[in-house]
N, C-alpha and C positions, 0 to 999 in steps of 0.2 A: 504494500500500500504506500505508494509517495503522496507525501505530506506538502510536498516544497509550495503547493501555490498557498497552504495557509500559512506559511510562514510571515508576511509582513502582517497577520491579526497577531499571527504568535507574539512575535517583536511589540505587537502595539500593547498586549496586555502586560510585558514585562515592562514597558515602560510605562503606562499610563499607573500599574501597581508599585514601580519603585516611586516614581514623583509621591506618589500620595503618599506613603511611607514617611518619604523623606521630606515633605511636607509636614506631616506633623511633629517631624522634629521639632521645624523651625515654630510652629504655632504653640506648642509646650514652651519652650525656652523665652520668647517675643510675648505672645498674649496667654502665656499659665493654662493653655487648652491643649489638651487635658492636663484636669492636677494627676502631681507625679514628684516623683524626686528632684526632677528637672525644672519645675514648673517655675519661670518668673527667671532663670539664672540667666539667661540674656538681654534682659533688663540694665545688667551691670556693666556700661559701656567700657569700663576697663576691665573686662574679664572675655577672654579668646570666643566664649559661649557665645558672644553678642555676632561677633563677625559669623560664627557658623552658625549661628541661629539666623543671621539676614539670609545666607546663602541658602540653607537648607527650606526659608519660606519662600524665597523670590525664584531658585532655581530649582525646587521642590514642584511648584505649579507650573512653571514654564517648560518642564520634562511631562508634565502629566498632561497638560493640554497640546504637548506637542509643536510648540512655539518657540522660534529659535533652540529646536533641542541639541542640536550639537557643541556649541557654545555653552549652552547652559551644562549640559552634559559633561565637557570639559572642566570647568568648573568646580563643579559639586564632585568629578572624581578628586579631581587635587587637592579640595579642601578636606574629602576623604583621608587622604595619604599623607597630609600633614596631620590630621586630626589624629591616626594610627601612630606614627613614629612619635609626637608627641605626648599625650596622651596614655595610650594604652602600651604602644611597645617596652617604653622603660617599668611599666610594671612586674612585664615576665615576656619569657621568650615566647611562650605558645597563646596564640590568638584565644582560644576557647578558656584560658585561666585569666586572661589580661583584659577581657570583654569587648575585645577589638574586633571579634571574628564579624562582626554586623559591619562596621566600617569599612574592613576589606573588601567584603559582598558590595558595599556600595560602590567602593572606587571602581571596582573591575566591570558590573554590569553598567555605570555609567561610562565608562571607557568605552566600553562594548558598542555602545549608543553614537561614540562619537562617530565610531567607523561603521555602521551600520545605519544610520539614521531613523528617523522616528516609527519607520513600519506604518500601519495602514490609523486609520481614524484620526489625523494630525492637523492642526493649526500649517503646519509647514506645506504639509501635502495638500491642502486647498489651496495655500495660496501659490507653490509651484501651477496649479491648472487653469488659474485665472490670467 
């Protein structure tokens, strides 16, 4: 059974589901939604949280909707990859004890994004056909 022509839905649900994801980072950290351990810690514009908490709301929804997603994509993996080696890696070497293993997932499927681009249901891909 070949699969290959669902593949740009496939691509869109992976993306349309990491934005939102990664979305509600940023709306925990920025506006306390949902409370959480996190909740309100990007509020504190001198603390890293705030920079990754803008990113993760502004390039959270612009991955989900599909909108400049390559750029945005780009983006939000780096802030991944810095977030990991800062962060989580000086905790401990392996991802699953350090709680990095989320951040990684994220840089790599936004990577994925950048060379792949948005897949089927996108801000981008309408306005390629206008």
């Amino acid at each position: 059974m070949n699969l290959d022509h669902h593949m740009p839905k496939g691509l869109a649900l992976l993306r349309i589901m990491s934005g939102l994801l990664f979305l509600e980072h940023g709306t925990q950290k920025l506006l306390s939604f949902p409370a959480g351990e996190r909740a309100g810690s990007g509020l504190a514009f001198d603390n890293p949280g705030a920079f990754a908490g803008v990113i993760e709301l502004g390039c959270g929804l612009l991955i989900a909707i599909g909108l400049f997603t390559r750029p945005a994509a780009f983006l939000a993996s780096g802030t991944m990859a810095v977030a990991y080696f800062m962060a989580h890696a000086p905790q401990n070497l392996f991802p699953v004890n350090n709680g990095g293993d989320a951040a990684i997932l994220y840089c790599f499927v936004f990577l994925c994004l950048v060379f792949t681009g948005p897949g089927a249901w996108s801000v981008d891909g309408r306005r390629r056909r206008t």
